[in-house]
N, C-alpha and C positions, 0 to 999 in steps of 0.2 A: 504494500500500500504506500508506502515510503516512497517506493522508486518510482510508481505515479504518478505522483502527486509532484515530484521531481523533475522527470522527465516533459510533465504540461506546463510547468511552470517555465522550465528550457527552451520550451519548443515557442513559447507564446513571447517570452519576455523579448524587447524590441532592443534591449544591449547588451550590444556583441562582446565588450569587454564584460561582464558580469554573466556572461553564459561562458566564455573562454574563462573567467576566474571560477566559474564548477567545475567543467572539466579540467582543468588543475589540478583543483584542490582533490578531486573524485581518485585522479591516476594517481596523485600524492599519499593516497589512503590506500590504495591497492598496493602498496610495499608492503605494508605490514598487516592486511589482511588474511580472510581466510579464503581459499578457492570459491566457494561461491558467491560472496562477496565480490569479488575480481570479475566473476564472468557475469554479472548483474551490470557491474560498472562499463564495463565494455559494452554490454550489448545496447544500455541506455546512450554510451557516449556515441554508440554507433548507427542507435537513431534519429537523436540530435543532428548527426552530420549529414544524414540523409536528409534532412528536414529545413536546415539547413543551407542555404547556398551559399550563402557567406564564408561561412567555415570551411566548405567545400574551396572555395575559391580562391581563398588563404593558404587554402594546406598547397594549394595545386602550385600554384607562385614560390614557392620553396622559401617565403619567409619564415621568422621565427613568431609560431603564431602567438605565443603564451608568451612572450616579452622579456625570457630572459637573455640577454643581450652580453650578460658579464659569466655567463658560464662557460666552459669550456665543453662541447662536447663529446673529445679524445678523452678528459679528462675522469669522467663520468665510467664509462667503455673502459680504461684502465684500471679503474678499484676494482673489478671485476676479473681481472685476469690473476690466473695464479703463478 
């Protein structure tokens, strides 16, 4: 009911930064979640983006669509390696 109530409130709201600051903050919780948590988050963030054209049109442009500008991301990719 949660994801709902979530995902219409995404799909309706008319700013783009504050639907790009959920899905954010959404992928940001999926680290430390549980498996179906994850695949809830994904499937809501991946009807937003169908929903969507914005978002769609951002992603497709290869900018940095979530704003972080000062991250590196080799950097990220490298914690991960053993």
């Amino acid at each position: 009911m949660f994801f709902d109530l979530l995902l219409l409130s995404m799909k309706e709201d008319q700013n783009m930064n504050r639907t790009l600051a959920f899905i954010k903050r959404l992928l940001q919780l999926c680290f430390e979640a549980q498996s179906n948590f994850i695949v809830t988050c994904l499937i809501l963030i991946g009807k937003v983006i169908i929903e969507k054209e914005e978002i769609r049109i951002m992603m497709k442009q290869k900018e940095n669509v979530l704003g972080d500008d000062d991250e590196d991301p080799g950097h990220v990719l490298a914690t991960f390696h053993v």
